[in-house]
C-alpha positions, 0 to 999 in steps of 0.5 A: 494423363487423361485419355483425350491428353494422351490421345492428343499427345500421340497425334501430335508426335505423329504429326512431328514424325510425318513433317520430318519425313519418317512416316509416310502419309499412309502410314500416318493416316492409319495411326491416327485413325487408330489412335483415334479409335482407340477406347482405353490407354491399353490401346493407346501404349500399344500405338505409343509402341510402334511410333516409339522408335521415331523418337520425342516431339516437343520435349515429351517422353519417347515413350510412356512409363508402361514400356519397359526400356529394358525390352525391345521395341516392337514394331508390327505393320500390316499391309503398310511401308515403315521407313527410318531415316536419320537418328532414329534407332534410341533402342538397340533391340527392335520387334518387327512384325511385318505381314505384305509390308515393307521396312527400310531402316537407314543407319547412315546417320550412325556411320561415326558412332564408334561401336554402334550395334543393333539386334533386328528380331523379325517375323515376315511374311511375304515383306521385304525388310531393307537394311542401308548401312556404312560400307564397312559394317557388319550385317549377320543374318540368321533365320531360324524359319527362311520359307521361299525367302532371300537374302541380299548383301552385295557389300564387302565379304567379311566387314570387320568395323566395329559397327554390327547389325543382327538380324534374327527370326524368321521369314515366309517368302520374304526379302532381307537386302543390304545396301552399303553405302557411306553417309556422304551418300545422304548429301548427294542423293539430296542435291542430286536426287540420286537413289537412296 
């Protein structure tokens, strides 16, 4: 594929990602400006990584040949907001990376896969990472470097379904909160405006 090919096709699917919702505007400034600047397909597979996660546009690949499936996809923002909504996790191992930045992954949509599981290798610093999931899923939190951080799960003490996350790494005067709540909770916040 031709280095402008390839450049287009990212744009494209940022734009995809941007009309559903999963990026904000900020967010999708930044990769096209990125994208755009970009000199050589080392580049290009770099910011192919970090918009992986939002899945194809228009029936291309997820992401290009030289990303290994095998690896977890890496996600690294700087000063920046990461959401993800909807049917989004195609991995089950993710990277984050977040300096003065903040992730929300929403895994609602998941709540009737009957064994989903995902494992969340962090490094933050001074971010918040907040995690929406099922009422009765598992979420374990085990921080090797926890610098000034917090960790907040107001949900049922000891949730035995079979649905698992796991967060591991580190934090630097970082939050990590868990929301729970049930996926009918995305139809109500939708006609009623309520949070999410």
């Amino acid at each position: 594929m031709e280095l402008q090919e390839y450049r287009d096709s990212l744009i494209d699917r940022a734009a995809s990602a941007f009309s559903r919702d999963e990026l904000d505007e900020a967010s999708f400034e930044a990769f096209v400006a990125r994208v755009s600047a970009a000199s050589d397909p080392a580049e290009l597979d770099q910011a192919a990584a970090r918009l992986a996660p939002l899945g194809p546009a228009g029936g291309r690949s997820s992401a290009p040949a030289s990303v290994s499936a095998a690896e977890p996809r890496s996600i690294s923002i700087s000063m920046s907001s990461w959401k993800q909504r909807g049917e989004w996790a195609d991995e089950r191992a993710y990277r984050l990376d977040g300096k003065m930045s903040n992730f929300k992954l929403d895994f609602r949509a998941y709540a009737d896969d009957p064994d989903f599981r995902i494992s969340l290798d962090v490094d933050l610093s001074m971010s918040n990472l907040k995690l929406i999931v099922p009422p009765d899923w598992r979420v374990d939190v085990d921080l090797s470097r926890n610098s000034a951080s917090s960790v907040k799960d107001r949900g049922p003490v000891g949730a035995r379904g079979p649905n698992r996350v796991v967060v591991r790494g580190s934090a630097s005067m970082s939050n990590i909160k868990v929301l729970r709540r049930s996926a009918d909770g995305l139809f109500l916040a939708f006609l009623f405006g309520g949070r999410r």
